[in-house]
N, C-alpha and C positions, 0 to 999 in steps of 0.2 A: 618462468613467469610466476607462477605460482608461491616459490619462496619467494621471492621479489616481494609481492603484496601481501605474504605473510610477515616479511620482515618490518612491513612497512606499520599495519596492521595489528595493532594487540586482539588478542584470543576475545576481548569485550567487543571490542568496535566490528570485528566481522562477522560473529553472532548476531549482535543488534543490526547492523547492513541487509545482513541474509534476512532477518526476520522480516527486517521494513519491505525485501526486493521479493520473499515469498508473497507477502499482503499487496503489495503492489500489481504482480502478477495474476491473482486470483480476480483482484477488480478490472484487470484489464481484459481479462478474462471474459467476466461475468459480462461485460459492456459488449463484447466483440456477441455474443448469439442474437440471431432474430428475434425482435419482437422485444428486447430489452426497453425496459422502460425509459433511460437514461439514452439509448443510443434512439430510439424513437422519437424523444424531443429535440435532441440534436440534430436530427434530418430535417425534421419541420422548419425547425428554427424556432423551435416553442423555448425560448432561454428562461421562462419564468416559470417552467417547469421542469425544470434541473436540481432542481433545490428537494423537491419531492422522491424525486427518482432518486437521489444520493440518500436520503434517509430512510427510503424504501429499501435499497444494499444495508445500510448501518444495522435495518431491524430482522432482516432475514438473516446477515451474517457478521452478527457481534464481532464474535470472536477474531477475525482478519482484521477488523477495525484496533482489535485490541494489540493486538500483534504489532500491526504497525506503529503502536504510542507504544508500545513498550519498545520496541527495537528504536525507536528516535530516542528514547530516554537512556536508553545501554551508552547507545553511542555520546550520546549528550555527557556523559558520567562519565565514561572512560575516557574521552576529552579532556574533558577537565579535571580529569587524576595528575 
């Protein structure tokens, strides 16, 4: 299976995949522990503060946020090679 989706797959597009599915992971992450800002408004039903709680994640962990815009940009690029 694996050559399969590597054949399928250029060496860009599954770098930038992994990069977007590692950032993806850590926010999912991040949201699953008690007491999460993000999953606290989401229990309530407080939907007008979700907005805060996702900019709250962007300011404590750039760097996953960045991860994820560059891993959409690889793939975005090597698409369209």
């Amino acid at each position: 299976m694996s050559r399969n989706l590597a054949s399928r797959l250029g060496p860009q597009q599954f770098v930038g995949g992994l990069f977007g599915l590692v950032a993806a992971i850590h926010f999912a992450l991040w949201t699953s522990h008690a007491g999460n800002p993000l999953r606290t408004s989401l229990q309530r039903g407080e939907v007008a503060a979700v907005p805060s709680a996702v900019v709250s994640y962007l300011s404590i962990h750039p760097a996953y946020a960045l991860l994820f815009v560059v891993g959409v940009a690889v793939v975005a690029r090597a698409t369209l090679e």
